[in-house]
VMD Tcl script that builds the backbone (N, CA, C; Angstrom):
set m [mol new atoms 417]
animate dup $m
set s [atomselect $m all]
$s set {name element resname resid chain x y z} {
  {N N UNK 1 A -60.519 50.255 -159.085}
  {CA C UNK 1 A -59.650 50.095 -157.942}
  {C C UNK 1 A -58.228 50.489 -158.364}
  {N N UNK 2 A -57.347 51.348 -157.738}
  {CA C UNK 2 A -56.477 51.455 -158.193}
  {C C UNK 2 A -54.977 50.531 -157.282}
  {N N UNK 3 A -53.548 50.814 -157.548}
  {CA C UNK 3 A -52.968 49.894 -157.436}
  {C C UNK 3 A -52.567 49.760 -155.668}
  {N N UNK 4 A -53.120 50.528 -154.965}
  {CA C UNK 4 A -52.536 50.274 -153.852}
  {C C UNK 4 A -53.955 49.860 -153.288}
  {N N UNK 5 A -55.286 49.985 -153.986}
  {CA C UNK 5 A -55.974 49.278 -153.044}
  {C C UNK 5 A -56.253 47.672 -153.270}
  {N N UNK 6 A -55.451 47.307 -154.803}
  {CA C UNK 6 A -55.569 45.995 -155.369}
  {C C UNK 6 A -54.275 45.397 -154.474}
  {N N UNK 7 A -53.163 46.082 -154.034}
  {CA C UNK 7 A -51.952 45.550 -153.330}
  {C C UNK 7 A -52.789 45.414 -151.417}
  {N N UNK 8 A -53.641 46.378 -150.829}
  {CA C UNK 8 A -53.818 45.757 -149.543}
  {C C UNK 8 A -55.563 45.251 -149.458}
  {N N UNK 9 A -56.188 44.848 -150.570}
  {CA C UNK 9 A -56.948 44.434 -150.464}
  {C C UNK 9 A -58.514 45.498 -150.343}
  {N N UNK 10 A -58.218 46.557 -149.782}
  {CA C UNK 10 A -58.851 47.901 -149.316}
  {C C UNK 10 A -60.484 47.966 -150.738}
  {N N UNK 11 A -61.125 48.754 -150.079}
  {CA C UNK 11 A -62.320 49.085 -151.038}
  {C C UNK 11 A -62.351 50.634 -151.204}
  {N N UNK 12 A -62.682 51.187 -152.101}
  {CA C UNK 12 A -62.851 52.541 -152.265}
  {C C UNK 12 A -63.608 52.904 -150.651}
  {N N UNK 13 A -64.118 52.348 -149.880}
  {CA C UNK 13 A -65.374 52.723 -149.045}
  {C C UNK 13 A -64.260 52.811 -147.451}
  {N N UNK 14 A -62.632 52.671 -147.722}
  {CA C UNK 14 A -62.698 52.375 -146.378}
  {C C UNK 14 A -62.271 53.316 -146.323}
  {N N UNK 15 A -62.686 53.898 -144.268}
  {CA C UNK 15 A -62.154 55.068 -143.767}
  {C C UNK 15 A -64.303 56.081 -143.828}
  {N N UNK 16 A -64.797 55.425 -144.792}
  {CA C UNK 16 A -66.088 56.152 -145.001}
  {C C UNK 16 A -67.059 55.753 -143.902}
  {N N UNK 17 A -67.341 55.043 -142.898}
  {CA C UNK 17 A -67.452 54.540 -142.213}
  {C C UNK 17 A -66.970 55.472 -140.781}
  {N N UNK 18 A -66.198 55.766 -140.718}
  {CA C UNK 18 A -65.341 55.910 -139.309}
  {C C UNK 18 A -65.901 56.594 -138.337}
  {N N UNK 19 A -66.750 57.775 -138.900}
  {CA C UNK 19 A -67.486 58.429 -138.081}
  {C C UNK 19 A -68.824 58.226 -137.676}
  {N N UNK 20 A -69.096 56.816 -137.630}
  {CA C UNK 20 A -70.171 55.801 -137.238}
  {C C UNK 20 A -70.412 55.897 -135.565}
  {N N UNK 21 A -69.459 55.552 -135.226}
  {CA C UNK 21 A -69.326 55.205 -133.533}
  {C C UNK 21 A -69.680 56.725 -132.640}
  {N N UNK 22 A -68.979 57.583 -133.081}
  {CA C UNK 22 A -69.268 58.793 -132.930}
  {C C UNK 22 A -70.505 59.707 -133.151}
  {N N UNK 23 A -71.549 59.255 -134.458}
  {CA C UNK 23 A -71.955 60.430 -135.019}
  {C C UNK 23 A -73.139 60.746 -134.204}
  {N N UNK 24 A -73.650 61.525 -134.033}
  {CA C UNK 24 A -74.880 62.322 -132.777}
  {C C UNK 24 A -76.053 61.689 -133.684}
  {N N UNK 25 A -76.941 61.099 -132.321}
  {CA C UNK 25 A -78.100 60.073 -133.222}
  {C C UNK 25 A -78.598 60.987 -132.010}
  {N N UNK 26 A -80.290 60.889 -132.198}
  {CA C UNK 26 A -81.286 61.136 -130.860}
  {C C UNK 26 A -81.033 60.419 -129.421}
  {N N UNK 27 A -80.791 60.672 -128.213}
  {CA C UNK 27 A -81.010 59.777 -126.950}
  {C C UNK 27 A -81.974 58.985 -127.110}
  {N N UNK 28 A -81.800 58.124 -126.875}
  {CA C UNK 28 A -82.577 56.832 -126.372}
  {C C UNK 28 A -83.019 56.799 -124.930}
  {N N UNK 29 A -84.350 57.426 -124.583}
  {CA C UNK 29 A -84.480 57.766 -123.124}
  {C C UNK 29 A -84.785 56.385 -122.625}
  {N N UNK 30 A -85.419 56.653 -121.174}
  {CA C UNK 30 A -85.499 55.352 -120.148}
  {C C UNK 30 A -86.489 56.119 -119.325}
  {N N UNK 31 A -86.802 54.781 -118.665}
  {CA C UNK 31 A -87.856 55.095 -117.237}
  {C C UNK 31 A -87.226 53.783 -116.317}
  {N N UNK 32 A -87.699 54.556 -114.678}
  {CA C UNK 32 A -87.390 53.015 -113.992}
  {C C UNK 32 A -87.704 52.014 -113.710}
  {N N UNK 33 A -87.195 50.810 -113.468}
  {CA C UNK 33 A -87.877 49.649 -113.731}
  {C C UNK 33 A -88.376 49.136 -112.384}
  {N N UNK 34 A -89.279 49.092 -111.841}
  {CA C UNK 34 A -89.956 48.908 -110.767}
  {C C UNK 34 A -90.162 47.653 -110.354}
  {N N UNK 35 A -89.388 46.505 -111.651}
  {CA C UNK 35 A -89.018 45.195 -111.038}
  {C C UNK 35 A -88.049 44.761 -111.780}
  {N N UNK 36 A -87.092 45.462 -110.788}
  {CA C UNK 36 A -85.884 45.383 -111.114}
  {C C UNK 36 A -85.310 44.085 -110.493}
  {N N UNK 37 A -84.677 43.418 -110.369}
  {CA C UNK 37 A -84.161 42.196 -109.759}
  {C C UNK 37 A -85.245 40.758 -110.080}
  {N N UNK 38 A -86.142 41.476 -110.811}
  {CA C UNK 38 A -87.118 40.116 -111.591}
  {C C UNK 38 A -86.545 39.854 -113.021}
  {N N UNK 39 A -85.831 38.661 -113.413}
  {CA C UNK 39 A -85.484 38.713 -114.268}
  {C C UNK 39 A -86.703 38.763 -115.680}
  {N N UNK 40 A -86.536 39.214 -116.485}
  {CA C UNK 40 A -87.864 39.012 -117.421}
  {C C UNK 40 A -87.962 39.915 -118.820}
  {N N UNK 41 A -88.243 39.443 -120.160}
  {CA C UNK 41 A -87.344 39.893 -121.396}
  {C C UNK 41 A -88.387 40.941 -122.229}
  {N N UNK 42 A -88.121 42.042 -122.913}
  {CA C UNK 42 A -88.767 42.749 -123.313}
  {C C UNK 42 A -88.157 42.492 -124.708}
  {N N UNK 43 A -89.157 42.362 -125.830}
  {CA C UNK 43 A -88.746 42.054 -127.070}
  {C C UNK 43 A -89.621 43.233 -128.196}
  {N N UNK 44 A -88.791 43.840 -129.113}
  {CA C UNK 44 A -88.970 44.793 -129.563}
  {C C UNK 44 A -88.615 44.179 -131.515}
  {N N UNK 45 A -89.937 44.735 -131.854}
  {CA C UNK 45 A -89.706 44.236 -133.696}
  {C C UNK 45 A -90.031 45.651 -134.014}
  {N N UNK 46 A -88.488 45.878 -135.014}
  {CA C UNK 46 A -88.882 47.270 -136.160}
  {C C UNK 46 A -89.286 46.896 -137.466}
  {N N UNK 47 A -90.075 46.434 -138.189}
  {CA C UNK 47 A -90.335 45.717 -139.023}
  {C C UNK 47 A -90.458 46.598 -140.278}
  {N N UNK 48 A -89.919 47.982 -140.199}
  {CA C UNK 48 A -89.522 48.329 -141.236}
  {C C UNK 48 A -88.383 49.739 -141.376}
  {N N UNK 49 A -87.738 48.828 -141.142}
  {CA C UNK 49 A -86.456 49.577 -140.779}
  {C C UNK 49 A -86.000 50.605 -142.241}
  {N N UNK 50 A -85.304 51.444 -142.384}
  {CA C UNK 50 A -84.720 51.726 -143.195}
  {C C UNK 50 A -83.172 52.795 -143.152}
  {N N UNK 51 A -82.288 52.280 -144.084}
  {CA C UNK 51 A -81.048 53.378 -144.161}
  {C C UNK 51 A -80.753 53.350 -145.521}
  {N N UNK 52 A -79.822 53.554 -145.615}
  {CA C UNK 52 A -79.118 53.993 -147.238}
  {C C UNK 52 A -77.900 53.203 -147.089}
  {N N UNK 53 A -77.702 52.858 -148.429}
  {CA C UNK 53 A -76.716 52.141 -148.789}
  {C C UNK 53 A -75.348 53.115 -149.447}
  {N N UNK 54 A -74.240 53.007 -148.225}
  {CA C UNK 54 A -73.126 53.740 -148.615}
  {C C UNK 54 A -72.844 54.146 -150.081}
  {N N UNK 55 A -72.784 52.893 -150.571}
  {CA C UNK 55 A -72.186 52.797 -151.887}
  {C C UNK 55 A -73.756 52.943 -153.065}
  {N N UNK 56 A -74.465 52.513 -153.181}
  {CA C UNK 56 A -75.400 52.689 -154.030}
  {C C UNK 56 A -76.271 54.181 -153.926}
  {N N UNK 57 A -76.553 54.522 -152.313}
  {CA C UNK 57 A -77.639 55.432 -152.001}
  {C C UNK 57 A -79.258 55.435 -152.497}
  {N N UNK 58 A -79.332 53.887 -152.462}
  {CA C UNK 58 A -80.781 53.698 -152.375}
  {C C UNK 58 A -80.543 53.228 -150.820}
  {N N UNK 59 A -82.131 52.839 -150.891}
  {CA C UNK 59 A -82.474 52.537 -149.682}
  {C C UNK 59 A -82.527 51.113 -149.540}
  {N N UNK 60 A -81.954 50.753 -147.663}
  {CA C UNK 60 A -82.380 49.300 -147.487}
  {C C UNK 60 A -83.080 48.892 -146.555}
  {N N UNK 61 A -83.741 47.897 -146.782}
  {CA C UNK 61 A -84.351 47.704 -145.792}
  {C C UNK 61 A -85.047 46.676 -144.988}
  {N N UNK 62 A -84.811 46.656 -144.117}
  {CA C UNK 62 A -85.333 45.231 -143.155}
  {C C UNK 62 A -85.987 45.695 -141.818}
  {N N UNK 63 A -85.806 44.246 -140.927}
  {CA C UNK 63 A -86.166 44.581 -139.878}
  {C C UNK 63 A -85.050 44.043 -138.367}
  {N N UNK 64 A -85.351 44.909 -137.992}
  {CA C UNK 64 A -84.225 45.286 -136.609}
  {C C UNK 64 A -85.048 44.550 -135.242}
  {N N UNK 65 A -84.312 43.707 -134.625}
  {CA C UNK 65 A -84.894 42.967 -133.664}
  {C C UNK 65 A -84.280 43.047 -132.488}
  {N N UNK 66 A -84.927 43.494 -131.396}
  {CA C UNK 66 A -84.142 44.084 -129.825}
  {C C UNK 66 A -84.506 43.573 -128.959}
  {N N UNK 67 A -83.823 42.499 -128.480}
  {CA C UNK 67 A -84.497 41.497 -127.335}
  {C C UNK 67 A -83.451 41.844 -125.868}
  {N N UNK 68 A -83.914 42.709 -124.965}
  {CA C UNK 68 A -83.263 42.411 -123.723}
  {C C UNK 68 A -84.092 42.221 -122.183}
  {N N UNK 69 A -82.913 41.851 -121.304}
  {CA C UNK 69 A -83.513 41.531 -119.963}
  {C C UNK 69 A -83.233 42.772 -119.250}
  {N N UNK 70 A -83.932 43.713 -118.281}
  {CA C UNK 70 A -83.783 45.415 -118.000}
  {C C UNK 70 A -82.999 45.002 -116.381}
  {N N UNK 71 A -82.570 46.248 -116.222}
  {CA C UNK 71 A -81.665 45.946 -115.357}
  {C C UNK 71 A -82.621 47.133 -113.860}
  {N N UNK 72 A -81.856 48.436 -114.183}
  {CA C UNK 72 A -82.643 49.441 -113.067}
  {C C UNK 72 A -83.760 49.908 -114.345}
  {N N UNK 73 A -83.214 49.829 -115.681}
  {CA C UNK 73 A -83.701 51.043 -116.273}
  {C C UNK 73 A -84.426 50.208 -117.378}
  {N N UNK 74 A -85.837 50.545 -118.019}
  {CA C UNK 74 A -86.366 50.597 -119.205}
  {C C UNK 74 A -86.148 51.092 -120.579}
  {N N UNK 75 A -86.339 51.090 -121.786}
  {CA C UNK 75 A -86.622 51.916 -123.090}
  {C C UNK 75 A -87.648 52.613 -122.947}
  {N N UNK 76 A -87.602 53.948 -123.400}
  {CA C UNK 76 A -89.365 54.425 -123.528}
  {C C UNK 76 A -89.164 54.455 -125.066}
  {N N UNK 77 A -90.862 54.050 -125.570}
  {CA C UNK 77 A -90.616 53.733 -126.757}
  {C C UNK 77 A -90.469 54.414 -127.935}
  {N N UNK 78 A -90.975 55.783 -127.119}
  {CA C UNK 78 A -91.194 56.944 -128.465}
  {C C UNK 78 A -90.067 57.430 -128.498}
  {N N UNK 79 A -88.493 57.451 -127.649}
  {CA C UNK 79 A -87.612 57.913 -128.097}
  {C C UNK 79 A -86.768 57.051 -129.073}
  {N N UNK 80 A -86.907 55.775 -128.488}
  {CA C UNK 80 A -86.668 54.611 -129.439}
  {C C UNK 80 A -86.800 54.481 -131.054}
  {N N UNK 81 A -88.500 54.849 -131.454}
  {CA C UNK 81 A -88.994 54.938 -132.372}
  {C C UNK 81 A -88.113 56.478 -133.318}
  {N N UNK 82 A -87.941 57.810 -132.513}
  {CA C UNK 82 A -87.189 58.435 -133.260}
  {C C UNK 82 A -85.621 58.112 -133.292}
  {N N UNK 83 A -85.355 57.455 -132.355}
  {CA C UNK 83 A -83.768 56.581 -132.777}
  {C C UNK 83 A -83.350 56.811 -133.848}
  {N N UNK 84 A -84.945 55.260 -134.181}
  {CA C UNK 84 A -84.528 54.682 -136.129}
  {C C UNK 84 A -84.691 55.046 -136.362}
  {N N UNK 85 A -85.493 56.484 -136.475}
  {CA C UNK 85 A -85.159 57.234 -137.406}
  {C C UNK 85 A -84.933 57.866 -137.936}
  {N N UNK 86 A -83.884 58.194 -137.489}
  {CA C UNK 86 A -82.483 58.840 -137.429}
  {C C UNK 86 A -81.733 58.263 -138.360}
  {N N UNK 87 A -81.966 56.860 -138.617}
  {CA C UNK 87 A -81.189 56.037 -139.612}
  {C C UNK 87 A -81.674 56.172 -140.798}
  {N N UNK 88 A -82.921 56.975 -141.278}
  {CA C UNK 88 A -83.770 56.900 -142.438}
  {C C UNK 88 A -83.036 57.042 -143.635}
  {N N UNK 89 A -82.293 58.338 -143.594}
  {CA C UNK 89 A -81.265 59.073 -144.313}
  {C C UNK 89 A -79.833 58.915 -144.231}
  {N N UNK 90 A -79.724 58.016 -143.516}
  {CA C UNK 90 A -78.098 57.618 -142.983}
  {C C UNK 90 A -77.126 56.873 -143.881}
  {N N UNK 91 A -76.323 56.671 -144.510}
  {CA C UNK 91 A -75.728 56.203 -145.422}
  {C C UNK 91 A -74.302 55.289 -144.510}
  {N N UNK 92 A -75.071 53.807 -144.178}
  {CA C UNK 92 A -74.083 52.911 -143.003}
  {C C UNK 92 A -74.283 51.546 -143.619}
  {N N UNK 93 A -73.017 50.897 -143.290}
  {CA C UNK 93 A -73.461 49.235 -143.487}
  {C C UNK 93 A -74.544 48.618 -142.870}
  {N N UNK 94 A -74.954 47.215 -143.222}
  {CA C UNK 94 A -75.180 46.857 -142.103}
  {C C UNK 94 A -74.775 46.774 -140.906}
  {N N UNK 95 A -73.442 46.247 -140.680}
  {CA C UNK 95 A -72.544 45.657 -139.575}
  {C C UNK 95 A -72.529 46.869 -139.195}
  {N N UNK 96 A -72.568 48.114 -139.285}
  {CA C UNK 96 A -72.440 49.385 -138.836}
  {C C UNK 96 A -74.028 49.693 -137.555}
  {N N UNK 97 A -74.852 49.112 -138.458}
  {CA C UNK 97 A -75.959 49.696 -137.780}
  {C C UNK 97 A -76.179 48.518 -136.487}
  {N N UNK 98 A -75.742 47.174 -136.961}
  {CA C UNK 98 A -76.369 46.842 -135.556}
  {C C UNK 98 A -75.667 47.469 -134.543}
  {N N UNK 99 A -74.402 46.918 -134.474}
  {CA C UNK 99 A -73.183 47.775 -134.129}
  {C C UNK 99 A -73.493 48.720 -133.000}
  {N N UNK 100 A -73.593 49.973 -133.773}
  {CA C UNK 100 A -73.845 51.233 -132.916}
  {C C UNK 100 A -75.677 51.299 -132.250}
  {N N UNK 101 A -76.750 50.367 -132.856}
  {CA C UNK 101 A -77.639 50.485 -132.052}
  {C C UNK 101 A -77.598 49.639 -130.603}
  {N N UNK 102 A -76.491 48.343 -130.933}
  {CA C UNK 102 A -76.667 47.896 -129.716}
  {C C UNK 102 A -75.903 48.737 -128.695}
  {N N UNK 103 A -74.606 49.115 -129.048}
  {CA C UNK 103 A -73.787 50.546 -127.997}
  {C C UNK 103 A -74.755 51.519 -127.672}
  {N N UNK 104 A -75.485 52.112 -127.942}
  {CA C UNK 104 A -76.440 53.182 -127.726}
  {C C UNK 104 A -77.485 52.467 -126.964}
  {N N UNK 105 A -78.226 51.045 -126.892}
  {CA C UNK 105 A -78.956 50.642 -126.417}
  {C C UNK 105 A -78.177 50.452 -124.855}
  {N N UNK 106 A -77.003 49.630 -125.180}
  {CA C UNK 106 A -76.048 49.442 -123.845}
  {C C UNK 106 A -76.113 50.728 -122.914}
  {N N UNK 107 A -75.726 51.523 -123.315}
  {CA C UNK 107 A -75.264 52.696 -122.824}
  {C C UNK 107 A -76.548 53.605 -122.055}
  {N N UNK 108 A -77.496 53.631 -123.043}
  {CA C UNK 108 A -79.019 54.168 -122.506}
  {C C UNK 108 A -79.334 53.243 -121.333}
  {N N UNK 109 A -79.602 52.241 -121.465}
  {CA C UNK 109 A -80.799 51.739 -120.301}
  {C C UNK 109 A -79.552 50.476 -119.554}
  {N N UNK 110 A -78.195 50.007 -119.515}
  {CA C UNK 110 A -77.545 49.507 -119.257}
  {C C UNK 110 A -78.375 47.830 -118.867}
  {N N UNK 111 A -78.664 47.118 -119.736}
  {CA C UNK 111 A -79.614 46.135 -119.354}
  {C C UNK 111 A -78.664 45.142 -119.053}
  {N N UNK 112 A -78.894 43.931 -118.242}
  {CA C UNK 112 A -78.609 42.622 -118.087}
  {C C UNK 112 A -77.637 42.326 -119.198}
  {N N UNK 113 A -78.868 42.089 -120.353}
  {CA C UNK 113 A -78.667 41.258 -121.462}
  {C C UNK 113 A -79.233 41.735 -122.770}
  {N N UNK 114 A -78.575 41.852 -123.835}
  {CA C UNK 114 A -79.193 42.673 -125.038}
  {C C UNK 114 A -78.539 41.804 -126.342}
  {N N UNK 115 A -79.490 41.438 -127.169}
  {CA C UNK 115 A -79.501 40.938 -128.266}
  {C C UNK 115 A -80.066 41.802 -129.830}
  {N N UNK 116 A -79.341 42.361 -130.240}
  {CA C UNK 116 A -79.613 43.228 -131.257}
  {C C UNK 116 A -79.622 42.392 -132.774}
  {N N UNK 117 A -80.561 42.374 -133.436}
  {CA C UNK 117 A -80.758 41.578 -134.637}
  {C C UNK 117 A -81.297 42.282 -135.649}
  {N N UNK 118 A -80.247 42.500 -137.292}
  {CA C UNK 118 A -80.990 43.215 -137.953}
  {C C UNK 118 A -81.097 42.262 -138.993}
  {N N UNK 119 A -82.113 41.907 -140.187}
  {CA C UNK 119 A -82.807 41.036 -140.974}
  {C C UNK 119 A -82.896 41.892 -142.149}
  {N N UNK 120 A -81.884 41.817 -143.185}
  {CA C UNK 120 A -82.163 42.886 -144.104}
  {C C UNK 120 A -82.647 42.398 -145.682}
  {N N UNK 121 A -83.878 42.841 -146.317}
  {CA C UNK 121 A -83.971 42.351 -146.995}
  {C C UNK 121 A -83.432 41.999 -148.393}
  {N N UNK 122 A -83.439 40.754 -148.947}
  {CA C UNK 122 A -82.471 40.339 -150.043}
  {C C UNK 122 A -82.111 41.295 -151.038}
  {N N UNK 123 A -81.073 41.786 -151.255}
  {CA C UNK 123 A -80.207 42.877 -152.502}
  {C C UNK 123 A -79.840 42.047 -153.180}
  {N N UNK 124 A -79.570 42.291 -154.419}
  {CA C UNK 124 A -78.304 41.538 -155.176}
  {C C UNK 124 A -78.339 40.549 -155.087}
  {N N UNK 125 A -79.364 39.145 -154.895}
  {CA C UNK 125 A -79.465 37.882 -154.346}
  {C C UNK 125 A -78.628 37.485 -153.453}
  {N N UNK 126 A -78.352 38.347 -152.768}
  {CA C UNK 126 A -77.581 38.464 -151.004}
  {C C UNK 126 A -78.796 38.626 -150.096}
  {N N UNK 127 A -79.038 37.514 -148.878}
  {CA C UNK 127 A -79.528 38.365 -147.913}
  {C C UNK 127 A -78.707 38.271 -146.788}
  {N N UNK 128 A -78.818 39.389 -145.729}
  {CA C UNK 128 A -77.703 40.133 -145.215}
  {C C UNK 128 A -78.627 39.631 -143.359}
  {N N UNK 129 A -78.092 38.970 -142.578}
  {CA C UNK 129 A -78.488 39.247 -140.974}
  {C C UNK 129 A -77.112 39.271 -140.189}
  {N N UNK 130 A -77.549 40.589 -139.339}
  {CA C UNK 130 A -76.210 40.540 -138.623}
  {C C UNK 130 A -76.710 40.563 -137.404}
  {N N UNK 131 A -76.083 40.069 -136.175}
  {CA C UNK 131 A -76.681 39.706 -134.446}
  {C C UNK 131 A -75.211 40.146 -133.813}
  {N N UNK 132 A -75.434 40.644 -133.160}
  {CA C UNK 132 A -74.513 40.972 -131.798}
  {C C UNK 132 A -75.587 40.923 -130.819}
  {N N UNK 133 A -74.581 40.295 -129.543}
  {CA C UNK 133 A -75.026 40.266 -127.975}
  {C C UNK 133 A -74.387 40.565 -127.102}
  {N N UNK 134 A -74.963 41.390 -125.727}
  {CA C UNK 134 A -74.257 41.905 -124.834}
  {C C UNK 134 A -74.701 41.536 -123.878}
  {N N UNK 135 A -73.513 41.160 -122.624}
  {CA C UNK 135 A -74.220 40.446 -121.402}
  {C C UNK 135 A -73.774 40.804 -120.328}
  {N N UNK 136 A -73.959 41.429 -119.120}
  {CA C UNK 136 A -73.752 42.300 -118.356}
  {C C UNK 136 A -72.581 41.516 -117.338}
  {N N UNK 137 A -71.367 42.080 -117.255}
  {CA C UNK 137 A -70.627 41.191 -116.250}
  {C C UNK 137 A -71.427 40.884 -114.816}
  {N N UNK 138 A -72.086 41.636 -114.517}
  {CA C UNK 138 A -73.041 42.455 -113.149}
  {C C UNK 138 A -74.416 41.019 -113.160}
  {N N UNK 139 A -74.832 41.495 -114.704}
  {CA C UNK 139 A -75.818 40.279 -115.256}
  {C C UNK 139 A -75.890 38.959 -115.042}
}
mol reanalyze $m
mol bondsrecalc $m
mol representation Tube
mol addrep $m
């Protein structure tokens, strides 16, 4: 570390990140939901998720958990499935990945209610879960 990142605290890694929010992943298609105004929860397990670790460039890996209530619109699952993996080779934090899958989930099928959960397995005798939730003002 040198002296200006020991003076603001900073990691070699920041700024490496930035083009997260942005970077071109596959669409996440949809179909319509034909009971729409029924409230009712579709729950989705990736149970073997994988990305790369910024800083090491092995691989990590857990499982990614997608619980929402649909609004007009559905997930279809096979675009879903090439989503993740899209992330195979991706070199992101965690906090990165739930992050931008739940924005991309938001944004695709605009649901009610979306609970994005990733479960990553223990590194370094760290284990890592990160959850964000989104809830539709409309919702």
């Amino acid at each position: 570390m040198d002296d200006r990142q020991q003076e603001t605290g900073a990691s070699s890694y920041e700024g490496r990140q930035e083009h997260i929010p942005t970077l071109k992943l596959p669409d996440i298609e949809s179909f319509a939901n034909v009971y729409e105004g029924k409230d009712y929860t579709i729950d989705f397990t990736i149970p073997e998720f994988t990305a790369v670790c910024p800083k090491t460039g092995l691989p990590d890996f857990g499982t990614i958990e997608i619980s929402y209530i649909p609004s007009d619109k559905c997930v279809e699952l096979k675009s879903l499935k090439e989503y993740i993996l899209a992330y195979r080779n991706l070199g992101i934090f965690h906090e990165n990945v739930v992050n931008r899958i739940l924005e991309d989930f938001v944004k695709s099928v605009r649901p009610k209610y979306v609970k994005v959960r990733g479960d990553y397995n223990l590194r370094g005798g760290i284990k890592t879960v990160v959850t964000r939730e989104f809830r539709s003002e409309a919702g």
